[in-house]
N, C-alpha and C positions, 0 to 999 in steps of 0.2 A: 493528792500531795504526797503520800507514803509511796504510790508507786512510782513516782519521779522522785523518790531520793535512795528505791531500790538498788539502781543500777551504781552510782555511786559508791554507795557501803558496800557493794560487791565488789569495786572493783580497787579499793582500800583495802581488801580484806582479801585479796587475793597479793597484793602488793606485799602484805605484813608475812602472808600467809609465805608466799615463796621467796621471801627473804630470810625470814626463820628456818627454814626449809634447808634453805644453803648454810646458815650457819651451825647448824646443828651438829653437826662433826665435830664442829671446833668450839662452841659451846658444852658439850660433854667430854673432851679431850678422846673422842675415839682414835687410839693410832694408826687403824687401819680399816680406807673406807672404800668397800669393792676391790679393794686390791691394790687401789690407791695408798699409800704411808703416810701417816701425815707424823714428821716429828717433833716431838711434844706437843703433841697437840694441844693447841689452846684456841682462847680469842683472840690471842695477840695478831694468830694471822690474817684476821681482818682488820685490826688495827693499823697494821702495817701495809696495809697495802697501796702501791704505788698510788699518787703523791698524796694521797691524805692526810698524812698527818706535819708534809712540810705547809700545809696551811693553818695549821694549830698555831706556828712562828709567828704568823703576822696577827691570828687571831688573839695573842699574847700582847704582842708588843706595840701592836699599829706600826708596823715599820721605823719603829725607832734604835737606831743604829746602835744605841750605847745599851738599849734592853736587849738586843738581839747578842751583841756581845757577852752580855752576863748569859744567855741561856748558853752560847757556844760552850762558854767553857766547862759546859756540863754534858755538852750533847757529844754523841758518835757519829752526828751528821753535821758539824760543824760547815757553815758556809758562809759566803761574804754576806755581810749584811744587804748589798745591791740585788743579789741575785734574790730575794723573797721578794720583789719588788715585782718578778716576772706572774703572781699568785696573785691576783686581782682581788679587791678588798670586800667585795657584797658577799664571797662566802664566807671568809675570815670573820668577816662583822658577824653575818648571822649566829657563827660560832660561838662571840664572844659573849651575843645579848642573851644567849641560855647557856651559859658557861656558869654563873650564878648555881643555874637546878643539878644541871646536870655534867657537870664538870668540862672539859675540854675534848677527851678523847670521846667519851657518848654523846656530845652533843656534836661532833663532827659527822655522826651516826645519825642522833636523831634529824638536825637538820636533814639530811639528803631523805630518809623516809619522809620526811613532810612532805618535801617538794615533789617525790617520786611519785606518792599518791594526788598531791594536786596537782603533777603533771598527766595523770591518770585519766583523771574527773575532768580537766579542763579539755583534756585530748575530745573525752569521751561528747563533751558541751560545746564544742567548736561544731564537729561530726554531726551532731544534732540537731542543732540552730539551721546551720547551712544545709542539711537535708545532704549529705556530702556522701551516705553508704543507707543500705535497706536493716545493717545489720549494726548499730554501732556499739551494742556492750561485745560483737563477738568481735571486733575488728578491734576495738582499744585494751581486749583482750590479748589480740594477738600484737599488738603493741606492747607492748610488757614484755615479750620474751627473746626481741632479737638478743643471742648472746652475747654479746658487747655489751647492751647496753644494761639487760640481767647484772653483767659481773658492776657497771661502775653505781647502777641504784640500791647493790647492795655492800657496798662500802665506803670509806670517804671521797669524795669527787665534787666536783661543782657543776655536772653535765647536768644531772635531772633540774636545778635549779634557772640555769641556761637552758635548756629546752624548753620550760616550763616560760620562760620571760618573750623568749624568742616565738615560740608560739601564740602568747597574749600579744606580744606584740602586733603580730598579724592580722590577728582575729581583731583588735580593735582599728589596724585600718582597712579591716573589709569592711566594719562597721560603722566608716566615715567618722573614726572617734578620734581624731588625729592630734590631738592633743596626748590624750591618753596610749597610745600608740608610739607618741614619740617617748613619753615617757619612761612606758615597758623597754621599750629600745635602748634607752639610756642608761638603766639599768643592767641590760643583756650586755652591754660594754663594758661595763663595771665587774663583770661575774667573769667571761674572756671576749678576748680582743674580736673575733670574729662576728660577734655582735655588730659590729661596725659595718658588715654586708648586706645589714638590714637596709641601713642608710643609701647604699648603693643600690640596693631591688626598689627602693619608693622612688628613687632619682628615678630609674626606667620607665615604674609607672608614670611619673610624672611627664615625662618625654611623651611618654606616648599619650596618656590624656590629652597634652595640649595638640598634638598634629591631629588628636581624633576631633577637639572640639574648637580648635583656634583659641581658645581659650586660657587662662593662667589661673588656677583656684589659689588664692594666697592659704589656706586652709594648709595647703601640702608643705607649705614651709616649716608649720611644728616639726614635722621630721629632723629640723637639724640641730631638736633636743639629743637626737642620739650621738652624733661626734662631741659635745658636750657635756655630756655622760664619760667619756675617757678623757677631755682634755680636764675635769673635775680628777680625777684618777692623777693625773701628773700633776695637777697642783701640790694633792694633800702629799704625793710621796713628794715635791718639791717642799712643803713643810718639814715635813718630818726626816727628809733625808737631805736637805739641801740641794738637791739634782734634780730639778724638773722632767727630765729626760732619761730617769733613771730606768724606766721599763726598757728603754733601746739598748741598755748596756747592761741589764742584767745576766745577758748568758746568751748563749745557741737557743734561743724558744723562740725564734720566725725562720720556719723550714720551708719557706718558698723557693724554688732552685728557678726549675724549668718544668714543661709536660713530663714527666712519666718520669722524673727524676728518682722516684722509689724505688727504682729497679736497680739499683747499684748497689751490692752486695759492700763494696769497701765504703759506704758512705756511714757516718758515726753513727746515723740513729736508725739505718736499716741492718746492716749488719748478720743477714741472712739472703739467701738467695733461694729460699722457699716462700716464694711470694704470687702464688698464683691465686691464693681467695683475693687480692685486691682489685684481679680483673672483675672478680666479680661483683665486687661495691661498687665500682667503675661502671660496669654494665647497668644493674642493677638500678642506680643512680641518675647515668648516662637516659636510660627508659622512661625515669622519671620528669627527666627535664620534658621530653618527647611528647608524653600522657599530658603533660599539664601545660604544654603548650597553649591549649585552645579553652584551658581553665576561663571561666569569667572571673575566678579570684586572681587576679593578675599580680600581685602582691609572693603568691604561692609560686605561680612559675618563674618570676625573675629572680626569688631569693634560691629559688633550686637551681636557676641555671649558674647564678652567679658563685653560690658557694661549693655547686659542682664545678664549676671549671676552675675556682681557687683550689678545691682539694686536688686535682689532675697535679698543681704544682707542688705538692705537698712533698716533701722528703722525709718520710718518716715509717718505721715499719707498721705503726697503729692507725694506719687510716681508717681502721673499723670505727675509731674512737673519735677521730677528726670531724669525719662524715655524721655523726651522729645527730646532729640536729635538722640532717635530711630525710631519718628515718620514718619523722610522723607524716612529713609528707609524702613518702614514698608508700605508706600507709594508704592515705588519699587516692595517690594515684593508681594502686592496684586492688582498690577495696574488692572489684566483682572478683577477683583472682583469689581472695584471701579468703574470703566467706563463701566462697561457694563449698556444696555440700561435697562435691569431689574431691576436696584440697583436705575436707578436716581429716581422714584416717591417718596420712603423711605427719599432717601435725601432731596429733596425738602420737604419732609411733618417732616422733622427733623428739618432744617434749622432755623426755629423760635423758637422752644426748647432749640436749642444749643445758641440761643441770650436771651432767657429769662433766661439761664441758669448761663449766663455770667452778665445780669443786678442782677440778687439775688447774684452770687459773691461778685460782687464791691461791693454791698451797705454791705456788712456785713462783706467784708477782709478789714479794716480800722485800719491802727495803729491811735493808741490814744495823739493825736500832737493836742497841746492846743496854741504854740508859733511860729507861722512860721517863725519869725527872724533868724534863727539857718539856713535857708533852702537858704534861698533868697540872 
């Protein structure tokens, strides 16, 4: 029993461990780190960083329009009341139910460690069950440090939390728990909108079940727990805000265009024309649909193909971040690539790259919060 809960506490304790790690600069106010500046150095630059702390708003107010008003008039990020509506409520809520211990801004913190390490352990217990790698503490290892996803499990975000739902979800309909499955799905709606592609990979499975068995399993129908899970989501903002429909009209946050629509330097939300790493999550991704083609977890390859060919449409310069809940699968699909004994020297001589790469993040993704009253 001790040695099946080793792997775990390792891999919680590697979680805490290089999260501390990265905060550490800014936890001691050093101003200068490798050469890097950091001015005034504090915690705030974790605090601040892109969009975590506009989900404290709703964790405050539940979307109530006349509460969001009174924080405006104290904030430096003042915004319509509509647009928090775009900030989905299951992280918000988690915030607010240990907002009691630990206030508002550390509990936007603690939640995402929770989730990060039992995005971790769950990663590590899917990989294991399914017999899916020879090697799974070193491959959920090396899950933990894609750089993206490093910078968003170690500050406010609702990604680890959505990984974590979007993954159970899977895993319980490998396990014919399709109840349970819709449920996680339901949830992953609730946290963001692309949870909703879950619902679209079980439709395929299900298509294809029935032409393999002539067959109809009513069982597959709990699945449409999950579009239920966001139309739950526009009621309560139709409570609380009067506008059922308020997610549609909160803002620019559906960046569907066309295929390869990120390449456009004048478009609002790319805005550079140094865009050659997204060939590579393209590719990289692209590989994955490919690998996991002939998967028997069929569940795995439709939601990879489906939310790969959604990201293709994606217009936005962060598709490292978009893509992110195809990274455990892409995990999967290259396990012999990732744990082979040839590959680790690269990773190890990677591993301080992908931390310095993540301290020049933080210090330079800082929204511009002049008032912390609005927050706390």
């Amino acid at each position: 029993m001790f040695k099946r809960i080793i792997p775990y506490f390792t891999l919680i304790c590697i979680v805490l461990t290089s999260t501390f790690f990265l905060w550490f600069p800014f936890l001691f106010r050093i101003p200068s780190w490798f050469g890097l500046k950091i001015e005034n150095s504090n915690f705030q630059y974790i605090y601040k960083q892109y969009d975590g702390p506009l989900y404290i708003i709703p964790a405050k107010t539940f979307y109530n329009p006349k509460e969001i008003s009174k924080i405006n008039r104290d904030s430096s990020l003042s915004q319509d009341s509509t647009y928090f509506t775009a900030h989905l409520p299951l992280y918000p809520l988690s915030i607010r139910l240990i907002s009691p211990i630990f206030g508002y801004l550390k509990g936007m913190l603690v939640v995402n460690l929770f989730f990060s390490g039992a995005l971790a352990c769950l990663f590590y217990y899917v990989i294991t069950r399914f017999k899916l790698t020879k090697n799974p503490l070193l491959l959920s290892s090396i899950f933990l440090f894609l750089p993206r996803f490093l910078v968003v499990r170690s500050a406010g975000a609702p990604e680890s939390l959505f990984i974590f739902l979007v993954l159970l979800s899977l895993f319980f309909f490998e396990s014919k728990r399709f109840v349970l499955s819709g449920i996680a799905g339901a949830l992953s709606v609730m946290t963001k909108t692309p949870g909703i592609l879950l619902f679209v990979a079980y439709s395929l499975v299900w298509i294809e079940n029935i032409r393999k068995t002539k067959k109809i399993n009513p069982r597959f129908l709990w699945i449409g727990l999950i579009p239920l899970g966001f139309i739950l989501v526009c009621v309560l903002y139709g409570f609380q805000t009067g506008n059922f429909l308020s997610y549609f009209q909160s803002g620019d946050n559906i960046h569907l265009v066309f295929p390869f629509s990120v390449f456009n330097f004048q478009a609002k939300w790319v805005g550079t024309a140094w865009l050659e790493d997204i060939l590579f999550y393209f590719f990289v991704y692209g590989t994955t649909v490919l690998y996991l083609k002939d998967s028997k977890y069929r569940s795995f390859f439709y939601f990879t193909l489906v939310l790969f060919t959604a990201t293709l449409f994606v217009q936005h310069r962060d598709i490292s971040r978009y893509s992110l809940p195809l990274w455990p699968l892409a995990c999967i699909a290259f396990d012999q690539f990732l744990i082979s004994p040839k590959i680790r020297p690269i990773l190890f001589l990677l591993l301080p790259g992908i931390f310095f790469y993540v301290w020049n993040f933080l210090v330079f993704n800082i929204m511009p919060i002049t008032e912390w009253l609005p927050f706390l």
